[in-house]
ZAMARGU-4260 file (C-alpha; in steps of 0.2 Angstrom, whole numbers, plus 5000, padded with zeros to 4 digits):
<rodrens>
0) 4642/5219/5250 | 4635/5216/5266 | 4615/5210/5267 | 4606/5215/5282 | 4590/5208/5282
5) 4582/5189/5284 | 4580/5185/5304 | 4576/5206/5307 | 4561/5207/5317 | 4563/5216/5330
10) 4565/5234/5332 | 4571/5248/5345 | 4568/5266/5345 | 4577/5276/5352 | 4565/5293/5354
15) 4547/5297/5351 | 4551/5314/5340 | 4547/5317/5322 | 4561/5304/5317 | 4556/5290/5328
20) 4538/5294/5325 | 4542/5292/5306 | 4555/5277/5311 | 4540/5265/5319 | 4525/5269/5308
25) 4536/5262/5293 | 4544/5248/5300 | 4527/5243/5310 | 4520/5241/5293 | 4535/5231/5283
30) 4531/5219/5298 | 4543/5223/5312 | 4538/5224/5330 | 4545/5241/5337 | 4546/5247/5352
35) 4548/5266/5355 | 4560/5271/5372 | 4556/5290/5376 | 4565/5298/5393 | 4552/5311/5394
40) 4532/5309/5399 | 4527/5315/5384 | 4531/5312/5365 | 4538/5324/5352 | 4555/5327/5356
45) 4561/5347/5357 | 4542/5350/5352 | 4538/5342/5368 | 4547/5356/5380 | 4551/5373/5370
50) 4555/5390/5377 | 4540/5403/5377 | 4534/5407/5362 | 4545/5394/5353 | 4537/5389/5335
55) 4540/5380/5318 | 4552/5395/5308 | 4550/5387/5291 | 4532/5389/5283 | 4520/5374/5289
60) 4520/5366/5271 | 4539/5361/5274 | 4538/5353/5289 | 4522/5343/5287 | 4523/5322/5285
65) 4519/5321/5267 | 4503/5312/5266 | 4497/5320/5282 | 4497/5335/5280 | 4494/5352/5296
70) 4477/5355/5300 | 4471/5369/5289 | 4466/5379/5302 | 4485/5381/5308 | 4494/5397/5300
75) 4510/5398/5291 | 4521/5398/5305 | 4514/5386/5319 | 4516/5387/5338 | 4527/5374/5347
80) 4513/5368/5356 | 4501/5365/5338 | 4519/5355/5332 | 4516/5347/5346 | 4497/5342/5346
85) 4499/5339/5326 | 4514/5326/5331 | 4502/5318/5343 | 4487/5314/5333 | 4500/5307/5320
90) 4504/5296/5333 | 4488/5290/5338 | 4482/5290/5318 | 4495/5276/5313 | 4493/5269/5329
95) 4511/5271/5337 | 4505/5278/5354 | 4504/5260/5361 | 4520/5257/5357 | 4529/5272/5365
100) 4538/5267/5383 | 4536/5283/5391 | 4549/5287/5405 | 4562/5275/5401 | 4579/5280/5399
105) 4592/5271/5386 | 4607/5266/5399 | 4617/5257/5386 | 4617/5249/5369 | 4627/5232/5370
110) 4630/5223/5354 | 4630/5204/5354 | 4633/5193/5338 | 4625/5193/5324 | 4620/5210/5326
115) 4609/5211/5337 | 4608/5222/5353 | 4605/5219/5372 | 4596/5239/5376 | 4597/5241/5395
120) 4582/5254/5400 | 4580/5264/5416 | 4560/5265/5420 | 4559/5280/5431 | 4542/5276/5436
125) 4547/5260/5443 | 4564/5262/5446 | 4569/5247/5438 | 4583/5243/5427 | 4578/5231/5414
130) 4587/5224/5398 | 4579/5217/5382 | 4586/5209/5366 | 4582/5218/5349 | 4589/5213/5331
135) 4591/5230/5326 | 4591/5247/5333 | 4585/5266/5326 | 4593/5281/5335 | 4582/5295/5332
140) 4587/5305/5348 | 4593/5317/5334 | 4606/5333/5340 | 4596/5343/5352 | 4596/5332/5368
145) 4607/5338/5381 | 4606/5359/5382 | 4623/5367/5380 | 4628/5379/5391 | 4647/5386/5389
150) 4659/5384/5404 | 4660/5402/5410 | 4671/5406/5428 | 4664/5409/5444 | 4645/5407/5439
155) 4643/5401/5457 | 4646/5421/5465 | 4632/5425/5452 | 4617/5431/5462 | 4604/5430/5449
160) 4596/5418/5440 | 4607/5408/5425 | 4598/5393/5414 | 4596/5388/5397 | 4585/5393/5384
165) 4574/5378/5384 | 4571/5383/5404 | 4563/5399/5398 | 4544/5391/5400 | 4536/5409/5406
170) 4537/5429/5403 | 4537/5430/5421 | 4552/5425/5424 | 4559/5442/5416 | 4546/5454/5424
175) 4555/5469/5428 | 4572/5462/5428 | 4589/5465/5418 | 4589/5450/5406 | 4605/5445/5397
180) 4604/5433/5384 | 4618/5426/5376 | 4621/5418/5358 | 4614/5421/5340 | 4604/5408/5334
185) 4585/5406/5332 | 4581/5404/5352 | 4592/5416/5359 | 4584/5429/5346 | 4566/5424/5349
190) 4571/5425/5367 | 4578/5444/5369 | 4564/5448/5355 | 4552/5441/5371 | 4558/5449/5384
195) 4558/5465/5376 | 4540/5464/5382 | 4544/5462/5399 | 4560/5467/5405 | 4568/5482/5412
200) 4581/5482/5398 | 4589/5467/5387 | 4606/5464/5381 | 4610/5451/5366 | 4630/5445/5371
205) 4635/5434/5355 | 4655/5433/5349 | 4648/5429/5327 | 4634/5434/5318 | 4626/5421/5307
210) 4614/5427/5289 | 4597/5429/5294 | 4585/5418/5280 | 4570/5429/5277 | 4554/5422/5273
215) 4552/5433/5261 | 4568/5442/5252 | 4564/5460/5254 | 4546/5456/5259 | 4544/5452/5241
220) 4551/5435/5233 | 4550/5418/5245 | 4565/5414/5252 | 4560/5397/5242 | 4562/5404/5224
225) 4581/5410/5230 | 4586/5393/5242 | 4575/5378/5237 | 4575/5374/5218 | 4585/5365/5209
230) 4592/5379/5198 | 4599/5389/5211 | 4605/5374/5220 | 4617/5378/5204 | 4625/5392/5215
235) 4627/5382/5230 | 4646/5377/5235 | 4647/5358/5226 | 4640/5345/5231 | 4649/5331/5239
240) 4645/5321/5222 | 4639/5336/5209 | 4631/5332/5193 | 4639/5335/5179 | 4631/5352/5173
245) 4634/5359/5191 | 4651/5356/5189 | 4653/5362/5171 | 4644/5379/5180 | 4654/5381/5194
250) 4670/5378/5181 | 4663/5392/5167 | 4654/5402/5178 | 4663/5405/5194 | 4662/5425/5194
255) 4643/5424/5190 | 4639/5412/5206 | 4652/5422/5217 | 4643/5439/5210 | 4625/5430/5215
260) 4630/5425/5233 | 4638/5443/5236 | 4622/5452/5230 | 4612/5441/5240 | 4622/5448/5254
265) 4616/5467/5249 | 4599/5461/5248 | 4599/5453/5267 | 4611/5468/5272 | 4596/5481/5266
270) 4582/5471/5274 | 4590/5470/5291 | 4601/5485/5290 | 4614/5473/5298 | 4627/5484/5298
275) 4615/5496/5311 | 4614/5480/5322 | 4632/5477/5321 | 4627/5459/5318 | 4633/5459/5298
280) 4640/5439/5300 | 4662/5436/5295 | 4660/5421/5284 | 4652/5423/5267 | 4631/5417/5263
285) 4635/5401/5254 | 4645/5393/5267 | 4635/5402/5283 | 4618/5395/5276 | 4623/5378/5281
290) 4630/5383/5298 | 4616/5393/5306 | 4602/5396/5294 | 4590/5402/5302 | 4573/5413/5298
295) 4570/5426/5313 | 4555/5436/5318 | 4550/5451/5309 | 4554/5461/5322 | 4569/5456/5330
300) 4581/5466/5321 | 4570/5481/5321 | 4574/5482/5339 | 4591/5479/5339 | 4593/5495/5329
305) 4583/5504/5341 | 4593/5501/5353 | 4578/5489/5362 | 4591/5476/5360 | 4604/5481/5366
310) 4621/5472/5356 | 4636/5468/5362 | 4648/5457/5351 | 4660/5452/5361 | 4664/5437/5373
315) 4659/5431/5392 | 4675/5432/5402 | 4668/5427/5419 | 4649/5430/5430 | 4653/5443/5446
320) 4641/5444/5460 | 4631/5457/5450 | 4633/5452/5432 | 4645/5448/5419 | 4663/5455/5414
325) 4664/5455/5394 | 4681/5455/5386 | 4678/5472/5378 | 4678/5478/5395 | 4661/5482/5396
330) 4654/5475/5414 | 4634/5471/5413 | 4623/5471/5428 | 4609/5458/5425 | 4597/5450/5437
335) 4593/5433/5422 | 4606/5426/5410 | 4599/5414/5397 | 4610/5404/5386 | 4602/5400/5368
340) 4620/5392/5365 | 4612/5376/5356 | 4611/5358/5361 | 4623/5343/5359 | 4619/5324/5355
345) 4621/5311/5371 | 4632/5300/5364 | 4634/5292/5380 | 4624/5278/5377 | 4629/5273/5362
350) 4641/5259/5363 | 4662/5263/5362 | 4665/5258/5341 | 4652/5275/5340 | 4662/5285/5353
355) 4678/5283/5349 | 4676/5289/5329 | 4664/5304/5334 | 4676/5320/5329 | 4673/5337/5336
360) 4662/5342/5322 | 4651/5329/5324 | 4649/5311/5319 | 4650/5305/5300 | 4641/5292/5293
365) 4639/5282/5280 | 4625/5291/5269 | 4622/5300/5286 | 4612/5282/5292 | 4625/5270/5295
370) 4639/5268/5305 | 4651/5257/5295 | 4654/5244/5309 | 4639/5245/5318 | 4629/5241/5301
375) 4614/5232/5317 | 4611/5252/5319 | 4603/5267/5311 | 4602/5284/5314 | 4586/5292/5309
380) 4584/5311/5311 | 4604/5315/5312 | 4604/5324/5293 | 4599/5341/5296 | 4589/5351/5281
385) 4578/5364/5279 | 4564/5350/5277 | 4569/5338/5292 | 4552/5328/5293 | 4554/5325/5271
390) 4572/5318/5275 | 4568/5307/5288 | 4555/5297/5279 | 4566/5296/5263 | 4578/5291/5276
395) 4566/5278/5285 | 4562/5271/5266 | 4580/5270/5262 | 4582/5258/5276 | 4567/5250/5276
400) 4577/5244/5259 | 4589/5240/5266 | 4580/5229/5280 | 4571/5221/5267 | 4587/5215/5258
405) 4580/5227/5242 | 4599/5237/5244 | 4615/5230/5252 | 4628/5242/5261 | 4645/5242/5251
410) 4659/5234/5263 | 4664/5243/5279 | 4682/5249/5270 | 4671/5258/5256 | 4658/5266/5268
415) 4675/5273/5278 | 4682/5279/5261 | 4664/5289/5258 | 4663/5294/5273 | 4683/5303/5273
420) 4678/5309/5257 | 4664/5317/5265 | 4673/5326/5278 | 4685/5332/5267 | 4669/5339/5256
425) 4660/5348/5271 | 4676/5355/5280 | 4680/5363/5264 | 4667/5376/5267 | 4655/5373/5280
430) 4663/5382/5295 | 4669/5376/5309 | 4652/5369/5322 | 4651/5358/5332 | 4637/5350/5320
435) 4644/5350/5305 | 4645/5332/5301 | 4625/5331/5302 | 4623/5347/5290 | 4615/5346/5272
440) 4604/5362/5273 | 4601/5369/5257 | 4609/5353/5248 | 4596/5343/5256 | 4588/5339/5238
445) 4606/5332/5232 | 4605/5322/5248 | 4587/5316/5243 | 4591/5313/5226 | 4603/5302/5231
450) 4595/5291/5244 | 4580/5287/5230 | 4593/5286/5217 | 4603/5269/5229 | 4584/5263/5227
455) 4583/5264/5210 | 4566/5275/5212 | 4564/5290/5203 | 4570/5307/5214 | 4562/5320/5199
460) 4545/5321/5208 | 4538/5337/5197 | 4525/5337/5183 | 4535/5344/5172 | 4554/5353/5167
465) 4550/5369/5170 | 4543/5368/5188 | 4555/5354/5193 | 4569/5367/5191 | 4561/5382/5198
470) 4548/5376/5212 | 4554/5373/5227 | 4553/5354/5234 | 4544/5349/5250 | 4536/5336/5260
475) 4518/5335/5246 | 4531/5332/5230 | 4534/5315/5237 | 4514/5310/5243 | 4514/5297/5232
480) 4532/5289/5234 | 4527/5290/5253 | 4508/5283/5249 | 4513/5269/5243 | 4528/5264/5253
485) 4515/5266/5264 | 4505/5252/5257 | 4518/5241/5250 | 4520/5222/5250 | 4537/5222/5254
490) 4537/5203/5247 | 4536/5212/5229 | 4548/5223/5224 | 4545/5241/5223 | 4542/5253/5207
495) 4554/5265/5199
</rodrens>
């Protein structure tokens, strides 16, 4: 076993978004001095520079912290810019504000012995480059820092207008224009949906099609009751480390689970009329859930039937003077090109023992925390679920355990062995992205069970059997696990 705790009282954070937000008000109260390192002027991560109209796409009640929860007066599905504000009074409420280094870019992460880590830190208002001693550090950069746009030829003979999706800041930018937007994920839909509004005509360029997750299944049954329980998370592709009743299931009842996920294709097929949009996705439901799940506006494939949006499922072979060349021969005249082709982690100031075992679907970790042979580092923020502010602070719990010598990490050779095993799991089904070791989606629960479970802490957080397999879980399920982490003595030990 390896014990990390005892001389730990320092801390770096890397980020000021919902991960390092969560990260410092947690370790602040077990009694470590954090330190927050944000590249930006302002705190909140993605939430802090959004495209137009950008918003929360998962109802309110599963992205809230658990014990605070959104302001009442914010709807369902909230703006960018409410996220935003929400994420700040968190921050002022716990007190984290003071502690956030505004401006200050991470160079480098230089581990010395024993552990510990020299950060050097670029101030951009001063100009200076400064390094400091920490005992441990918390990366909570997360996988949306650096905007991804794809390598296409001679982009430099284009004549108009080519950036990202998060450089889309106003609608007048596509006033009057021919607008291209390219990819099939949530920004580059929101994005054509947009500038339906304003352009002369739009054109949606994407190569797959990924399974649209309604908020409602046929605007009738939450997409909750079909996703997010524990019963249908039956149906789901096993988990990495099933229970033994899911696997007993999936062993006697393979042609009912393959029979579900195919008529929940028929269900999404009818609400979208995908086949109209020629957008029906070429990898079954249960595998494309965890890729590029997403929940799109009501309207967006409305007006990709109508012809509003105009589709085109091919691929980018190269910008000319006046447009782009696709590879099914079509040449389209455009004026802007947006690229809502996703993000990619910096890894670059990570130190080499990261880079050199990062693979092309992403980077593994031990319980998606901890890098075997950096165990002086934590990554908060890097599991991606459907409920990303609940798995960070089960995550920041976990390794406020761990910093507080209640848990030990197994020896580096058996977090490896996990963490192969865990590859071979997700590249069994999952297909292939670049993300994919950072995806849990839909199993997020397993995920969650599991951290509490290497706690000893009960994970069945429901009042009863009935509700806790049929209700969905989110952030309030755990208020009081999180309400009393909150207040703990971390000299005791804490309750089951």
């Amino acid at each position: 076993m390896q014990i990390i705790s005892g001389d730990i009282k320092t801390v770096a954070i890397v980020g000021s978004g919902v991960a390092g937000l969560t990260a410092a008000r947690f370790l602040q109260n077990a009694g470590l001095t954090c330190e927050i390192f944000e590249k930006s002027q302002k705190l909140g991560g993605v939430w802090a520079a959004g495209y137009h109209a950008f918003g929360l796409q998962v109802p309110r009640s599963f992205y809230e912290f658990p014990d605070y929860p959104m302001p009442e007066n914010y709807p369902n599905l909230p703006s960018g810019e409410q996220v935003w504000a929400y994420l700040e009074d968190y921050a002022h409420h716990f007190q984290i504000f003071d502690k956030i280094r505004f401006n200050c870019i991470v160079k480098q992460l230089e581990p010395i012995p024993e552990n510990r880590w020299i950060l050097h830190y670029a101030n951009q208002d001063t100009g200076e480059t400064i390094q400091k001693e920490f005992d441990f550090v918390v990366v909570s950069t997360g996988l949306y820092s650096n905007p991804y746009i794809p390598p296409i030829p001679n982009r430099e003979v284009f004549s108009g207008k080519v950036l990202h999706s998060s450089g889309y800041q106003s609608p007048d930018l596509l006033k009057d224009r021919r607008v291209v937007v390219v990819g099939f994920g949530k920004s580059a839909l929101d994005i054509a949906t947009d500038a339906v509004q304003w352009a002369t005509d739009v054109t949606l360029v994407f190569r797959n099609a990924y399974w649209p997750v309604p908020l409602r299944v046929l605007g009738l049954i939450d997409f909750r009751v079909i996703f997010l329980n524990r019963l249908i998370g039956g149906f789901l592709p096993l988990y990495q480390r099933p229970y033994k009743w899911e696997k007993n299931f999936h062993k006697y009842f393979s042609g009912l689970i393959w029979g579900f996920w195919r008529f929940v294709e028929l269900l999404l097929q009818l609400q979208y009329s995908l086949k109209e949009s020629n957008s029906t996705p070429s990898h079954p439901a249960e595998s494309g859930v965890f890729a590029h799940g997403f929940i799109p506006r009501n309207e967006t494939y409305k007006l990709m039937r109508q012809g509003a949006i105009q589709v085109q499922r091919t691929t980018i072979e190269q910008f000319t003077p006046s447009g782009l060349d696709l590879a099914n021969g079509v040449h389209l005249e455009s004026d802007v090109v947006i690229f809502g082709t996703g993000w990619q982690p910096n890894y670059s100031f990570l130190p080499a023992a990261f880079q050199s075992t990062v693979d092309e679907d992403g980077a593994y970790l031990y319980r998606h925390i901890i890098h075997p042979d950096l165990p002086g580092l934590a990554f908060i923020g890097w599991a991606s679920t459907f409920s990303n502010s609940l798995t960070t602070h089960l995550e920041v719990i976990w390794l406020i355990h761990l910093l507080k010598g209640k848990i030990q990490l197994p020896e580096p050779e058996v977090m490896w062995q996990e963490i192969s095993q865990m590859k071979h799991w997700k590249r069994s089904f999952i297909p292939p992205v670049a993300g994919r070791g950072s995806l849990l989606q839909t199993h997020m629960w397993h995920y969650h069970d599991e951290l509490l479970g290497d706690l000893s802490i009960n994970p069945y957080r429901k009042s009863n059997p009935i509700t806790e397999w049929l209700q969905d879980y989110r952030p309030a399920d755990y208020r009081d696990l999180v309400t009393e982490m909150a207040s703990l003595t971390w000299e005791s030990q804490v309750k089951p």
